[in-house]
C-alpha positions in Angstrom: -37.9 -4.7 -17.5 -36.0 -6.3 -14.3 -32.7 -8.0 -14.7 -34.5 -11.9 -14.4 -36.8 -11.3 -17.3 -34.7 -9.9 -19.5 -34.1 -13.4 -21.7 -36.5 -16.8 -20.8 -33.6 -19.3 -19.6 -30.7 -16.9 -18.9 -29.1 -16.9 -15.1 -30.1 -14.0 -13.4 -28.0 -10.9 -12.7 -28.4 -9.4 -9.1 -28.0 -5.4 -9.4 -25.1 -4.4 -7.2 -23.7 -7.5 -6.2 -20.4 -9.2 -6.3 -20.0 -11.7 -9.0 -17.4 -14.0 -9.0 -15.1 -14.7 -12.3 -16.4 -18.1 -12.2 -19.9 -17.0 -12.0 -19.5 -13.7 -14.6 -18.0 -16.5 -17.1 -21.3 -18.9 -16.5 -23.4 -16.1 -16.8 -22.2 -13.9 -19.9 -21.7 -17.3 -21.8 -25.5 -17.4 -21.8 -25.8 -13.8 -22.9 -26.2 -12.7 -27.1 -22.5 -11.2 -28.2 -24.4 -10.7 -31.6 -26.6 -7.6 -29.4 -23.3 -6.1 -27.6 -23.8 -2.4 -28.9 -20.5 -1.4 -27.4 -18.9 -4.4 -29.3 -15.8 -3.3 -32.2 -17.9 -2.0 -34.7 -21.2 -2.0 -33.1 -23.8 0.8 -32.4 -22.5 2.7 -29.8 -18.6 3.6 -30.1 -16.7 3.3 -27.3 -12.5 3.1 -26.5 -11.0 -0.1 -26.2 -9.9 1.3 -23.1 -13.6 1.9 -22.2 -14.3 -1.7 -22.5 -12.7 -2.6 -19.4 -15.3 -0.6 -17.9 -19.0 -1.2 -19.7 -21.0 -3.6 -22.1 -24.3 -2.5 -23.0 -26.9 -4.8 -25.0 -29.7 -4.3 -27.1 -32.1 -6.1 -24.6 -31.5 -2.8 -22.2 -29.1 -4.4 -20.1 -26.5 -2.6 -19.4 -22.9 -4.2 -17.7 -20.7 -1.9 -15.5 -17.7 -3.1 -13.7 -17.9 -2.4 -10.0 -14.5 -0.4 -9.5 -16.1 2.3 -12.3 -19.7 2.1 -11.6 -19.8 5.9 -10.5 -17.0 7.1 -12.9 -17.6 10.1 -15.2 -16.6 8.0 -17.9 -19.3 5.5 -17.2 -22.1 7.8 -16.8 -21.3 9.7 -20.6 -21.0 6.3 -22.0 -24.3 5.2 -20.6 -26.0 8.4 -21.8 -24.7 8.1 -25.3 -26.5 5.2 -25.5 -29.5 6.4 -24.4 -29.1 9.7 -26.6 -28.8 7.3 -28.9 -32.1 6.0 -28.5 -31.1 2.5 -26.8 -32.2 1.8 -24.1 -30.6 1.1 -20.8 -33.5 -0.5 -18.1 -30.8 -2.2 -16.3 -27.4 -0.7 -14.7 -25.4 -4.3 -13.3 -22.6 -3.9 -11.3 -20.1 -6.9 -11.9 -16.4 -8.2 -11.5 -14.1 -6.4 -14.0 -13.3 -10.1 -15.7 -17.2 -10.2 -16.7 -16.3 -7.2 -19.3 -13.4 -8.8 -20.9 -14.7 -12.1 -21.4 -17.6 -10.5 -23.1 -15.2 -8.5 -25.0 -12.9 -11.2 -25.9 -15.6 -13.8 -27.2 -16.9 -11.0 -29.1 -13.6 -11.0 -31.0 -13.3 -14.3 -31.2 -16.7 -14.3 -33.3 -16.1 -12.1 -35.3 -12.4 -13.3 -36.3 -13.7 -16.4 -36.3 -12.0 -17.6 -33.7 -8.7 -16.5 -35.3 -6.5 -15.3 -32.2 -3.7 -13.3 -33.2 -1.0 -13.2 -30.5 2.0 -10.3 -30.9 5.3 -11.2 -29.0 8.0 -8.9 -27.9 7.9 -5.1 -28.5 4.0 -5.5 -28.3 3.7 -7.6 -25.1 6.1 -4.5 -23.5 3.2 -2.0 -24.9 0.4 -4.0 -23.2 3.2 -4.0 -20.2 2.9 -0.2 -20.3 -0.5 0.4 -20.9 -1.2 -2.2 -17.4 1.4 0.1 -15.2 0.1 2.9 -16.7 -3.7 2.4 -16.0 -2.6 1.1 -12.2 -0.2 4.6 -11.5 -3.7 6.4 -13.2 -5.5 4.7 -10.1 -2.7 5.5 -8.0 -2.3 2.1 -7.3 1.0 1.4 -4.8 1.1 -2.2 -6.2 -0.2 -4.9 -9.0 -0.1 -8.4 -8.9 -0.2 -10.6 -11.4 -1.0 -14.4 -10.8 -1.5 -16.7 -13.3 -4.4 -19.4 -13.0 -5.8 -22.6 -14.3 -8.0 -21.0 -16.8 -7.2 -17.4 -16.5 -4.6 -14.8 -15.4 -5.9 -12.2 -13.0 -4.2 -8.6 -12.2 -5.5 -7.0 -9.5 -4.3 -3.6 -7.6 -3.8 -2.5 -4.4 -5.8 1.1 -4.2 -5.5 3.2 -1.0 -4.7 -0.2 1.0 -7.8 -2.4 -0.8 -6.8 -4.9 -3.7 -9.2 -4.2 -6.6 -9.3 -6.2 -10.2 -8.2 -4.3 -12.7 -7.5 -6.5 -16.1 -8.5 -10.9 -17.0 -6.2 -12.5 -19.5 -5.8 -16.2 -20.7 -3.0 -18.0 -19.1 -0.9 -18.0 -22.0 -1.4 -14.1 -22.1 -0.4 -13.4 -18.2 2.7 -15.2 -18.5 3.6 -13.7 -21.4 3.2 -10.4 -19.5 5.4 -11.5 -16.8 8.0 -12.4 -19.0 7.9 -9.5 -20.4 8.5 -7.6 -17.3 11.7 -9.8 -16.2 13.0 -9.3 -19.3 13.3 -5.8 -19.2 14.1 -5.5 -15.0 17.5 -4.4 -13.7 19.5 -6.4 -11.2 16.6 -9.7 -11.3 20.2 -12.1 -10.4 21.2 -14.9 -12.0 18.0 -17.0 -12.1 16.1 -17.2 -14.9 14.7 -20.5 -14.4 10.5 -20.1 -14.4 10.7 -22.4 -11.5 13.1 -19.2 -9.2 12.2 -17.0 -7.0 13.6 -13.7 -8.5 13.4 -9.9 -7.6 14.4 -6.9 -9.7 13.2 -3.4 -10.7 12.1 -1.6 -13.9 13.7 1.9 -14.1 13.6 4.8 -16.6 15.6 2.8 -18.9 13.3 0.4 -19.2 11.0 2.9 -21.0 7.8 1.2 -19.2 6.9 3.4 -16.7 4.1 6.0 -16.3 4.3 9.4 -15.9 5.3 10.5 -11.7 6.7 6.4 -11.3 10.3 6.7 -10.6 10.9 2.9 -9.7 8.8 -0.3 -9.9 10.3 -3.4 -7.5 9.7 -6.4 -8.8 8.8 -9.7 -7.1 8.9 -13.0 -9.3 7.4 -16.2 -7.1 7.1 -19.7 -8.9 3.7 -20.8 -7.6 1.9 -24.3 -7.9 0.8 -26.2 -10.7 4.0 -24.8 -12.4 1.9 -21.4 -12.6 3.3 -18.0 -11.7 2.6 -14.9 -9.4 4.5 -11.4 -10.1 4.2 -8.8 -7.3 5.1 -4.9 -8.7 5.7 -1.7 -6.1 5.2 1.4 -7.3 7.7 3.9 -6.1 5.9 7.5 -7.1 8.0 10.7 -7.9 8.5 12.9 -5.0 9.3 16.1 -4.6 12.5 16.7 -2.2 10.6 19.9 -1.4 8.3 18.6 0.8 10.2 18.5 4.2 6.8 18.1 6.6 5.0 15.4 8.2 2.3 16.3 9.4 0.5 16.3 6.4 1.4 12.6 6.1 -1.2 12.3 9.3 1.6 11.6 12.3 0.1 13.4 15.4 1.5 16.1 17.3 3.6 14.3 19.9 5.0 11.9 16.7 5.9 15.0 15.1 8.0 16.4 18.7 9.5 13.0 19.0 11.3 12.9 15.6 12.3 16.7 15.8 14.1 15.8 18.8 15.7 12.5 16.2 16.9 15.2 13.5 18.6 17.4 16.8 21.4 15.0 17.0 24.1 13.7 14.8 25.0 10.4 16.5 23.0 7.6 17.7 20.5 4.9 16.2 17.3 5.7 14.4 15.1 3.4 12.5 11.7 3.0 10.8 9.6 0.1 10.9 6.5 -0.9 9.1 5.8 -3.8 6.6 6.2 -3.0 2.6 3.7 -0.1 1.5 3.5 1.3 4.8 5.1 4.9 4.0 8.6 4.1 5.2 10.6 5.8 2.8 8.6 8.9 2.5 8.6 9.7 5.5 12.6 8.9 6.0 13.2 11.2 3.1 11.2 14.5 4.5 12.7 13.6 7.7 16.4 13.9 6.4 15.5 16.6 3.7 14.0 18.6 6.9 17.4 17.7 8.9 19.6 19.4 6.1 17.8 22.5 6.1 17.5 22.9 9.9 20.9 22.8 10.3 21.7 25.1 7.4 22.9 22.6 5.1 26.7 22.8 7.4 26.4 19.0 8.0 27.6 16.5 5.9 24.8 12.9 5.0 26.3 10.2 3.3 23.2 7.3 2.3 23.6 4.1 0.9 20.7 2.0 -0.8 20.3 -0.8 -3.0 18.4 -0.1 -5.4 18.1 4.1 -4.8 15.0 5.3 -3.7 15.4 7.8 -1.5 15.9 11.5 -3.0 18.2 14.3 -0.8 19.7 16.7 -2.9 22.4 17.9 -0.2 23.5 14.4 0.3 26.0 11.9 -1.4 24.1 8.6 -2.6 25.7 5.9 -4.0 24.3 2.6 -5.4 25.2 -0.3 -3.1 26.9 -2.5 -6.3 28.9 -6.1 -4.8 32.7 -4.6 -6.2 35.1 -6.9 -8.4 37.0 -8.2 -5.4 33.9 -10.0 -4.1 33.1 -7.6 -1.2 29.5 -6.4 -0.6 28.0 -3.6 -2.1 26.5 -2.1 1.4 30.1 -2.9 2.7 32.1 -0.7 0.5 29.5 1.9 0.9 29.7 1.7 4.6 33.9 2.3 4.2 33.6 4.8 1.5 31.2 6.8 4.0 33.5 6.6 6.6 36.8 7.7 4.4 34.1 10.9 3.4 33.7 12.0 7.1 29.9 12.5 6.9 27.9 13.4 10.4 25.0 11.7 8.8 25.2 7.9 7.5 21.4 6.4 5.6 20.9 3.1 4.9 18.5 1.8 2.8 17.3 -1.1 4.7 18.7 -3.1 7.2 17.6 -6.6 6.2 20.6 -8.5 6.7 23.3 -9.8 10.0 26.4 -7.8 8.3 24.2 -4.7 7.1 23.4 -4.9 11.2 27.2 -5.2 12.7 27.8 -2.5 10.2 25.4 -0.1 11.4 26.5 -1.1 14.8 30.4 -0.1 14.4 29.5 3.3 12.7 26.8 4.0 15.6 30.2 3.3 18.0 32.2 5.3 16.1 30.0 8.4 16.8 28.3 8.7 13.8 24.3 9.1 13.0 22.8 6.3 11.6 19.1 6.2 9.8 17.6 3.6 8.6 14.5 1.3 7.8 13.6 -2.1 9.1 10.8 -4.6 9.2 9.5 -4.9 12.5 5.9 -5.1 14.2 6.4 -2.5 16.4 8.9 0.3 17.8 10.1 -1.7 20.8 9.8 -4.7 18.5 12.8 -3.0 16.3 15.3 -3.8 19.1 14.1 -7.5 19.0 14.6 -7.8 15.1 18.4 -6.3 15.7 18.7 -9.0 18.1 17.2 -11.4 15.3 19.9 -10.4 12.9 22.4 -11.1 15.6 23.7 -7.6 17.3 25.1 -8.6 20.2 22.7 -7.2 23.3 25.6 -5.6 25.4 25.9 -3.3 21.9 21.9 -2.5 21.8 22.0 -1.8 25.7 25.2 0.3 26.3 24.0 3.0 28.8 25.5 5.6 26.5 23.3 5.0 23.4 21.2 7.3 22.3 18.3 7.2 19.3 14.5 7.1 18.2 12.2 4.2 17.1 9.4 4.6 14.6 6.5 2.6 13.7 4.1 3.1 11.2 0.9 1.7 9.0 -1.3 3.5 6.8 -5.0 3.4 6.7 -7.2 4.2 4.6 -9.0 7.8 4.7 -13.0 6.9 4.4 -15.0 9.4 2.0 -17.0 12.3 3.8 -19.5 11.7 1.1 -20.2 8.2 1.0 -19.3 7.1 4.7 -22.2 4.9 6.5 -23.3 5.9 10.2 -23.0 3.4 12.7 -26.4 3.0 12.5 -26.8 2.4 8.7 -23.9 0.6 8.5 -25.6 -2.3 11.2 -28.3 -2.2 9.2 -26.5 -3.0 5.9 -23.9 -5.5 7.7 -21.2 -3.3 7.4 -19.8 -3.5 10.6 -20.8 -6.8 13.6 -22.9 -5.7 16.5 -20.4 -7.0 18.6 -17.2 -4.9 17.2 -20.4 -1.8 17.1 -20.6 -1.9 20.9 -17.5 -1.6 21.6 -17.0 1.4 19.6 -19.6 2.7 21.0 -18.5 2.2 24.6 -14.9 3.2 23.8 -15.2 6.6 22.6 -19.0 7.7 24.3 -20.2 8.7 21.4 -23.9 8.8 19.5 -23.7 6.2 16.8 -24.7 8.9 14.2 -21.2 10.1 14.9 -19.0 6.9 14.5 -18.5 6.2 10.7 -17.9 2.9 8.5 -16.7 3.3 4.9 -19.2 3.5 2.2 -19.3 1.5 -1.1 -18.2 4.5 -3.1 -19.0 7.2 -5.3 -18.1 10.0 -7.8 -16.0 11.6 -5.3 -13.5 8.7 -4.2 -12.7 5.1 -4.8 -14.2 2.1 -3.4 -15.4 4.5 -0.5 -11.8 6.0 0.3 -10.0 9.3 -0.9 -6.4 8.2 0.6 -4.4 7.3 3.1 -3.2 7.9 6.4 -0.4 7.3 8.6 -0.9 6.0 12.2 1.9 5.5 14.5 4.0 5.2 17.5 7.2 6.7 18.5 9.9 5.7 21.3 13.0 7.8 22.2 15.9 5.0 23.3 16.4 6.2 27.0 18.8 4.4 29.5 16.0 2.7 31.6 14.8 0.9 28.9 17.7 -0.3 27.8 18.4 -1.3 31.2 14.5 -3.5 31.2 15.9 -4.8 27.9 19.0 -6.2 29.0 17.5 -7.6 31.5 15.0 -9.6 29.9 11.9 -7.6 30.9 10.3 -7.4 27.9 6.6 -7.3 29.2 8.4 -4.4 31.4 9.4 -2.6 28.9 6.2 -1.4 27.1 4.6 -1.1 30.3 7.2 1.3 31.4 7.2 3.0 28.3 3.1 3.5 28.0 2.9 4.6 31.6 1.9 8.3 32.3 5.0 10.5 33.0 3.9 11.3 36.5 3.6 7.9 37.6 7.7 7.2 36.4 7.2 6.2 32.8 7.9 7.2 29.4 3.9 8.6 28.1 4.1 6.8 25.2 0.9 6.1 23.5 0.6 2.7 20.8 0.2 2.9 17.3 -3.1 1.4 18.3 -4.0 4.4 20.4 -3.3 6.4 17.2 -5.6 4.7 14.9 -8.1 4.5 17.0 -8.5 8.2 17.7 -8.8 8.6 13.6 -11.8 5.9 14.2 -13.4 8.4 16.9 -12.6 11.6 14.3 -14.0 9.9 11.3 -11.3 9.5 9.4 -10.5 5.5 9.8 -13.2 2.6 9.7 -12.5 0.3 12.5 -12.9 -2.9 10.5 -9.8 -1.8 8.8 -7.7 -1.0 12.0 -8.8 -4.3 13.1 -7.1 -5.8 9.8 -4.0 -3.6 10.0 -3.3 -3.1 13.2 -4.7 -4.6 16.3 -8.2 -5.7 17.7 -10.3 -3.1 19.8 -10.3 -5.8 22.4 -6.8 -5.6 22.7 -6.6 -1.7 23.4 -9.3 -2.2 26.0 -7.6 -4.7 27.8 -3.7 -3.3 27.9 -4.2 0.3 27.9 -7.3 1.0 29.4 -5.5 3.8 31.8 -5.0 5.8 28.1 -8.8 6.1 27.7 -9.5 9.5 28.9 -6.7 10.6 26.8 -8.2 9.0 23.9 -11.1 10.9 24.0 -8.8 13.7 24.2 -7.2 13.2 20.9 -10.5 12.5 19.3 -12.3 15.4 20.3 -8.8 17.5 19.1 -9.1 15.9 15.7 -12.8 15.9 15.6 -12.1 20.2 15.8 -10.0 19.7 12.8 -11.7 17.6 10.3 
C-alpha cells in the first residue's frame, strides 16, 4: 500500500521528505486519531517520551520524526508493532511538530477537549525534562521562540539546529517564564517587553546530569511574542590538559606552547559564542600550571565562573557596595595577590580593556577571551573598545592571538562521495569543481555529509576545531601602527623564507579537514569563508595544502 492510497481524499505524505509545521498540521488534521495505536491507551504501548518520536496507525502508516528515524528506539517500537501483528507498509519521515500535534489532538478527544494546564513547580519539571532531553543530544544550545500559533524549541546539535519539542503559545511562554524565574543575576528587568540575560546554576535544581551552567538570553520579539536563547556549559574535567584532541593542527599546538612559556604579555581567544573558547582556555592554563610545576601563582576573574583550574584563585566578578565594578575589584584584588598569571573572563567592555592594558604594563600575564573575526582582527576589536594604539604597538609587547570555529565531523558511515552527492544535490557543480581542482583529488575521495544513520546524528558524530594562530612580533606591530592593515596579513601569511611570518588562515585549516574527510565544504563555506576566497588570497599556500591533507589523510 503506497503512502497516496492509503485514505481516498487525504493529502499525500512523501517518504523522506521535509514537511513543514504548517504543512504536518494540514496534513495530520485529515488523518483518523480514533486509529492512532500508539495513542494513551491504545494498542501498542509506548512512553510519553516515545511519542515525540513515532505515531503509528491502523491503516499501516507509520509516522517517524526525522531527527530519530534511524534510532534504536524507533526501530523496537516499529517491530513491536509489527510483532504485534499490525502492520507497518509505510515508514514517513516528518518534522518533529507532526508527532505532537497528533499526540495533542489525541488528548484533546479523548478529554473532550478538557485542557488541564499545571503552573509552577510543574512548568519547572517540563523545564527539566526539555534541558534534559537537549544535554541527552548533547545539544550546546536550545532556543525557544514563541509564534503566532505555536511555540517551537529547536537545538543546536554538533553545529546544525534540529526541532526538538511544539507547544501552544500559551505553553512556550510559560516555559520561558519559568526559566527567568529561577535564573541567577537576570538584572533588574522583568518587564516581558526587556532584553534580559542570566544563568541557571545547580541551585536552580534544573539541570541535567554533566551541565554545570546554562546562560540565558531573554529577547522581546515582535508581535509582543518572545525568543529565549539557552548555552549549555558541559562538565569538564580539569584533567584534560591537551589540545590536540580538540583537532588544532600541529603548528597551532607549537604556537600556544610557546604562549604558556611566558608569564607576561597579552594573549587572547577569539571566536563567536559556541565556538570552543573556553575549553580550550581552560586546558591551556591547566597545561601552564603543571608545566611549570605548579611554582607560579594564576589569579582569574569571570562573571559568571566557567572556567575550572584547580591551582588557581577564582573569584566571581560581583559590582561591590561602594558602586565599583565587579571585574574592577577583581582586577585590584589580583594585583594586591601578586599572581604571575591574571584570566579574564571575557573582554567585552572599554574598562575591562584599559584594565587588561595596565596589568599587561605592569608585567603581568594576561589571558583572555574576545569576539573577534579573526586573530589579526583581535587587535582591531581592542582598538574598537578604545585601547589607545601607541599601547597595542609598543615595540616591547609581547603575546599570542587565537582564532577558532568548530565544524562539524561528517560520519564515516553515512558520508556521500562527490560523485553521489552531485547526483542527489548535495553539493553545486560549481562549489564540486573547485574542490576538485583545489586539492587534485578523484571525486570518490572528496566527501559531503550524509543524511544520517544509526551511527551518528543528522550525518555528523561531532565536532572539530579549525584555526589560526599569530605570535605578536615587533614588525607587525610596526605594519599596525602604521596603518597597513592589508600589510599585515600579507606579511604574516608569507613563507618564512621570503621575510614573513608562515602563518597559515583558519581557512587553510578547514579546508585541509575538507581534503581528509573530516569537514563538508558546504559547511566551511557557512562558517568560515568561501573556497573562492582561499583561491584568490592564498593561492601561494596550495602546495602546502596538499601537504596537510595528505598528513591527515595518513591519520584518519
Amino acid at each position: 500500500m503506497s503512502v497516496e492510497a492509503a485514505r481516498p481524499g487525504l493529502p499525500a505524505l512523501r517518504p523522506r521528505s521535509e514537511i513543514s509545521p504548517f504543512e504536518a498540521v494540514r496534513i495530520t488534521t485529515a488523518l483518523p486519531i480514533s486509529d492512532l495505536l500508539t495513542r494513551d491507551g491504545g494498542d501498542i504501548p509506548i512512553t510519553v517520551e516515545d511519542r515525540r518520536m513515532v505515531a503509528i496507525f491502523r491503516n499501516g502508516i507509520a509516522l517517524v520524526s526525522k531527527p530519530d528515524r534511524w534510532s534504536g528506539r524507533v526501530k523496537s517500537i516499529l517491530n513491536l508493532a509489527r510483532n504485534s501483528g499490525h502492520k507497518v507498509n509505510d515508514v514517513v519521515e516528518v518534522e518533529t511538530a507532526v508527532i505532537i500535534d497528533l499526540y495533542a489532538r489525541a488528548h484533546d478527544e479523548t478529554t473532550n477537549g478538557t485542557a488541564v494546564l499545571t503552573e509552577g513547580v510543574e512548568r519547572q519539571r517540563e523545564l527539566a525534562t526539555l534541558l534534559a532531553r537537549a544535554a541527552a543530544l548533547g545539544a550546546s544550545d536550545i532556543h525557544i521562540r514563541v509564534l503566532r500559533h505555536t511555540a517551537e524549541a529547536r537545538v543546536r546539535v554538533h553545529g546544525r539546529m534540529m526541532d526538538l519539542d511544539f507547544r501552544n503559545p500559551e505553553d512556550g511562554t510559560a516555559l520561558i517564564k519559568a526559566a527567568i524565574a529561577v535564573s541567577s543575576d537576570q538584572g533588574s528587568a522583568s518587564s516581558d517587553m526587556a532584553f534580559q540575560q542570566g544563568a541557571l546554576t545547580p541551585s536552580s535544581g534544573l539541570l541535567p546530569r554533566g551541565v554545570e551552567l546554562i546562560r540565558l538570553q531573554y529577547s522581546p520579539t515582535s508581535e509582543n511574542r518572545s525568543a529565549l536563547v539557552m548555552r549549555l556549559k558541559y562538565r569538564s574535567d580539569p584533567k584534560d590538559t591537551e589540545i590536540d584532541s580538540l583537532g588544532y593542527a600541529d603548528h597551532h599546538i607549537r604556537d600556544i606552547a610557546v604562549m604558556r612559556r611566558r608569564t607576561s604579555g597579552l594573549y587572547l581567544l577569539a571566536g563567536k559564542v559556541s565556538s570552543g573558547k573556553s575549553t580550550t582556555l581552560q586546558r591551556t592554563l591547566n597545561k601552564m600550571l603543571i608545566e611549570k610545576g605548579r611554582e607560579i601563582s594564576m589569579f582569574i576573574i569571570e562573571e559568571p565562573k566557567e572556567l575550572d583550574i584547580p591551582g588557581a584563585i577564582q573569584v566571581v566578578a560581583k559590582p561591590q557596595p561602594d558602586g565599583t565594578d565587579g571585574f574592577s575589584a577583581g582586577m585590584w584584588a589580583s594585583l594586591r595577590s601578586d599572581p604571575n598569571v591574571i584570566v579574564l573572563g571575557e573582554i567585552r567592555t572599554e574598562r575591562i580593556a584599559e584594565l587588561a592594558m595596565e596589568v599587561i604594563g605592569s608585567g603581568h600575564a594576561v589571558w583572555s577571551t574576545i569576539h573577534a573575526g579573526s586573530a589579526l582582527g583581535i587587535m582591531d576589536r581592542l582598538l574598537d573598545l578604545k585601547v589607545p594604539i601607541a599601547d597595542l604597538t609598543r615595540p616591547d609587547l609581547k603575546g599570542g592571538l587565537i582564532y577558532q570555529r568548530l565544524c562539524g565531523v561528517m560520519c564515516k558511515h553515512c558520508r556521500r562521495d562527490l560523485k553521489t552527492a552531485l547526483r542527489d544535490r548535495r553539493v553545486s557543480h560549481e562549489l564540486a569543481k573547485g574542490v576538485l581542482r583545489l586539492f587534485d583529488l578523484p571525486p570518490e575521495e572528496i566527501h559531503i555529509r550524509g543524511d544520517g544513520c544509526d551511527k551518528c546524528r543528522g550525518g555528523l558524530t561531532g565536532r572539530t576545531v579549525v584555526a589560526e594562530t599569530v605570535e605578536i612580533t615587533p614588525g607587525l606591530l610596526l605594519l599596525m601602527r602604521d596603518g597597513k592593515r592589508e600589510e599585515m596579513r600579507r606579511h604574516w601569511v608569507t613563507p618564512v623564507t621570503e621575510g614573513g611570518m608562515g602563518g597559515l588562515p583558519v581557512l587553510h585549516h578547514a579546508l585541509a579537514k575538507v581534503g581528509a574527510g573530516i569537514c563538508d565544504i558546504n559547511e566551511v563555506e557557512e562558517e568560515v569563508d568561501l573556497l573562492s576566497v582561499y583561491e584568490r588570497d592564498f593561492g601561494h599556500l596550495l602546495p602546502r595544502l596538499r601537504e596537510d591533507v595528505a598528513a591527515l589523510r595518513g591519520r584518519t
